[in-house]
N, C-alpha and C positions, 0 to 999 in steps of 0.2 A: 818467595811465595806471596805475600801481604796478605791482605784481608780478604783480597775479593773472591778467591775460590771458593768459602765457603758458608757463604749466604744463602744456600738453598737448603730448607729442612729435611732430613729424611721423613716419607712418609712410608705405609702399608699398603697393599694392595693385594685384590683377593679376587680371584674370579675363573670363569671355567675358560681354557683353551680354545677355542672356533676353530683356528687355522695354527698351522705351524707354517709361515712364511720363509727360515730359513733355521735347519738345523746341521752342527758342525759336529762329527761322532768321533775326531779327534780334542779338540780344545773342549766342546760340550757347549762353545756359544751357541744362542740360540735368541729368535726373532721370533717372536708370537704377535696372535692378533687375539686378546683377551676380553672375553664378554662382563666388563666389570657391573655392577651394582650401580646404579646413579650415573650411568655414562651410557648416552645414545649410541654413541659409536663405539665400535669395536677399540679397547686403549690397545699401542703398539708395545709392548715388553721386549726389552731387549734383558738379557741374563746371558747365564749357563745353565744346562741340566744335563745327567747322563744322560738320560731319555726323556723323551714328550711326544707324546701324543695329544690327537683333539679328545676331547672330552675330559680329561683329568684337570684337576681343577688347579692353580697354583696360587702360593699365598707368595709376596716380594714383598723386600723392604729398596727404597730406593729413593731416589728424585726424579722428577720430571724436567723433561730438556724438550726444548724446544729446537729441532731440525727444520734447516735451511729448506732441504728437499723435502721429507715427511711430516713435516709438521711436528706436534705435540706426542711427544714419545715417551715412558715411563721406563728407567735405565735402572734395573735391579741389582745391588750388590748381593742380595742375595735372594734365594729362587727357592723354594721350598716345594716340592711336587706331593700334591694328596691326593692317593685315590679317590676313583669319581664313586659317591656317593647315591646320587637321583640317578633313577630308571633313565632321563635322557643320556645323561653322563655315561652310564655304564653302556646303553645300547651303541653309543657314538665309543667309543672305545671299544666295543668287541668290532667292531664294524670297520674300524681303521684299518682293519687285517693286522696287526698285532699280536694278538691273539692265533695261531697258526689253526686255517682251518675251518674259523669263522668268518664269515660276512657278513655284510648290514642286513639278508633277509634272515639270515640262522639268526643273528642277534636277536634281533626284534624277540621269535619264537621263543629265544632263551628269556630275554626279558619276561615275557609274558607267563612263562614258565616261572619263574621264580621270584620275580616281584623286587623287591629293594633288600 
């Protein structure tokens, strides 16, 4: 092994889902584009989760790697899923269709209905 695998400190990461760019409902791998705090652009997350959807929010512990083809990538050992909290979170999660029945206009309504 030697020394050099492991120079890169685990960090945190917290942020709501945007996109679900690839999810795997056998293994549970999964490819998000997450709207973090202090970051213009969308960070890539790579993890596992049973499920994900956009709007729920995820908290990761991991490091950051740097891909050839995608650039600057945040690789979660581990992926923690919180429900969405803000009116946007939860109208973009009834809206995903997840929820059986709802849509993005029902959503909206329901939000408006019931507030946070």
């Amino acid at each position: 092994m030697g020394m050099h695998g492991n120079d890169t400190p685990t960090e945190r990461l917290s942020g709501s889902v945007e996109r679900v760019t690839f999810h795997s409902e056998e293994s549970g791998f999964c490819v998000l584009r997450v709207k973090v705090k202090g970051h213009r652009e969308l960070v890539i997350v790579i993890g596992s989760a049973a499920s994900i959807t956009p709007g729920e929010y995820v908290e990761c512990v991991g490091t950051w790697q740097n891909d050839k083809t995608h650039g600057l990538q945040f690789k979660s050992t581990l992926l923690k899923v919180v429900p969405p909290s803000t009116l946007e979170g939860i109208e973009k999660y009834l809206g995903s269709g997840m929820v059986k029945g709802i849509g993005p206009h029902f959503a909206k309504i329901l939000v408006k209905a019931f507030g946070v």
